[in-house]
ROKOLTI-789249 format. One record per residue (C-alpha): residue in one letter; x, y, z. Coordinates in steps of 0.1 Angstrom, whole numbers, plus 5000, padded with zeros to 4 digits. Layout:
BEGIN
AXYZ...
This chain:
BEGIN
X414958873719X414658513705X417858423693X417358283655X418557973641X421458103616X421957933582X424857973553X423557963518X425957963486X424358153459X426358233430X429058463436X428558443477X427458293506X424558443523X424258453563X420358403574X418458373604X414958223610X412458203636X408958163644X406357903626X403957943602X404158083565X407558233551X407958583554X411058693542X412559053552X415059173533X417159493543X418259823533X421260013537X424159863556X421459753583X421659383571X419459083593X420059283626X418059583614X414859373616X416059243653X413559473665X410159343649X410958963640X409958863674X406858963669X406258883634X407158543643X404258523666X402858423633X405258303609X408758183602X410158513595X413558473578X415958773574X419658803562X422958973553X422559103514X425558963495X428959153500X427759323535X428859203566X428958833572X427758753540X431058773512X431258783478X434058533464X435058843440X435059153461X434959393433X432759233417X429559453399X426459443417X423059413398X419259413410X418459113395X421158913411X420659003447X416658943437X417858593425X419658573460X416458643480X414458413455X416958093463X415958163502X412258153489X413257823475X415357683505X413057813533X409657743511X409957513488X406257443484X404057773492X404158103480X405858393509X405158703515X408458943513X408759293527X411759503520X412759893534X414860103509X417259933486X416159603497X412359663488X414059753452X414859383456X411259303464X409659513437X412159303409X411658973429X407559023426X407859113387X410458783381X408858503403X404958643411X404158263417X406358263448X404658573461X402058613479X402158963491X404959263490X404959523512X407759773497X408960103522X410160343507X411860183478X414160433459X413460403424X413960743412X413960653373X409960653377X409961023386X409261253364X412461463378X414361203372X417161343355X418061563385X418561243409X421061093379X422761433387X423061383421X423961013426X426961143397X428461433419X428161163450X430760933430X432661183420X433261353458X433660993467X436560923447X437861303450X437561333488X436360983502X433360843522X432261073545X432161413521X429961203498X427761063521X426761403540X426461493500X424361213493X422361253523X421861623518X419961533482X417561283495X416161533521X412861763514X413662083499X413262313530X414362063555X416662113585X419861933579X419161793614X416161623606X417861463578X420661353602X418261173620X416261093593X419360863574X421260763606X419960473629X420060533663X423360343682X423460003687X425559733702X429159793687X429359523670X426759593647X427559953645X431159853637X429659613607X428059913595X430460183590X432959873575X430159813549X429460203538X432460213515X430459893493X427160043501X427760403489X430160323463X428560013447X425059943457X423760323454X424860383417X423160083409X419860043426X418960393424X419560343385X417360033383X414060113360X411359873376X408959733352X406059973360X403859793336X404259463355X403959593385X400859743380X399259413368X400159243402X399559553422X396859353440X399259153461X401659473463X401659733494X403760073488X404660223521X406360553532X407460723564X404960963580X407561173592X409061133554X406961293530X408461503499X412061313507X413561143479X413560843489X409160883498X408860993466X408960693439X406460493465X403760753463X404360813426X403260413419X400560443446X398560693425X399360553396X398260203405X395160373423X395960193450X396560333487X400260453504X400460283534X402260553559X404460403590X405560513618X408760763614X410760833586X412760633563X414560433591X411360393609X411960023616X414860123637X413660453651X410160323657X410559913660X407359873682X405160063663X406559973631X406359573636X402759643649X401259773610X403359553595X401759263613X398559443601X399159503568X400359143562X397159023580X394859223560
């Protein structure tokens, strides 16, 4: 693997860690989950075959700190974070973004707020329940996660929480395998399980209660791609993709795997992505 050229970028509240490679236009990746820029390590070689593909830590996960650790965390202001590395690393074209799980949240708000800097979004699995028509049951959910968090701590309310983003019918194994990356070096699996606390306890309850403007979205669907996992069909987290698909009338792009298919399934994964953004 290449190894990036790493940047520090204050935004307010933070300073975010980033790394670049490659030539060509900006694609930015942003991550989900506790994965930060090292859950991309496995396709931005590739992508940057044909552009400079920038990727980073969200702020308040690993190497990227907030200057007020408990302080609230919002949509918009991690989608103003990604827009100020539009504006560092492309100052004078539009990018094209792609972000898996709560980060593609952050690309779907990002698109809606600053369309001009955008030239395509390719959005996996982005869990935006509030457009569900079920979506009262997921408020549920997320509510009796926070609650077994605080009653019984991080590991209780994450096997809840991972429990209620599965299929009804599903073997709990699958979902194991289907929320869980597979191991990596330890340092980066030791960044992870330090960042689930702020990731289960702060930037769940928030994203998955972020209402997209639907409207919006479907007036710039044209430069939008909703994706899903192939191996993730009828989980939660599938679910709010395909919804906007048929809404939009436009088609869900299925990749490889299931909702961690960028780390299950790197190869294949950084191969339709390279597609899609070609297309």
């Amino acid at each position: 693997m290449t190894d990036p050229t790493i940047g520090r970028l204050r935004v307010d509240g933070a300073t975010l860690h980033y790394e670049v490679r490659g030539r060509g236009p900006l694609l930015l990746l942003i991550p989900g989950g506790t994965g930060g820029a090292a859950s991309f390590d496995g396709v931005a070689d590739d992508l940057a075959a044909d552009h400079t593909v920038a990727s980073y830590d969200p702020r308040g996960l690993s190497r990227s700190p907030l200057d007020d650790p408990e302080a609230r965390q919002r949509v918009a202001q991690h989608a103003d974070d990604a827009f100020q590395l539009l504006e560092l690393l492309s100052p004078d074209a539009p990018a094209r973004v792609v972000g898996c799980s709560s980060g593609a949240i952050v690309a779907l708000h990002l698109l809606t707020t600053h369309p001009e800097r955008i030239e395509r979004v390719v959005a996996h699995e982005p869990p935006v329940v509030e457009v569900l028509p079920d979506a009262a049951e997921h408020r549920a959910l997320l509510a009796r996660v926070q609650d077994t968090f605080r009653r019984d701590g991080l590991m209780p309310a994450a096997a809840e929480f991972a429990a209620g983003l599965r299929r009804p019918g599903a073997d709990p194994a699958d979902a194991q395998a289907a929320t869980e990356p597979p191991p990596q070096a330890t340092a980066r699996a030791e960044r992870t399980m330090a960042d689930m606390p702020y990731f289960l306890g702060r930037i769940v309850p928030s994203f998955m209660a972020y209402v997209p403007d639907v409207a919006r979205l479907e007036a710039l669907s044209d430069r939008l791609v909703l994706a899903g996992g192939a191996d993730s069909r009828g989980e939660l987290p599938y679910r709010p993709a395909a919804f906007l698909a048929e809404r939009f009338g436009t088609e869900l792009i299925h990749f490889p795997g299931g909702h961690t298919g960028l780390s299950t399934h790197p190869a294949a994964f950084g191969e339709l992505l390279r597609k899609v953004l070609s297309t």
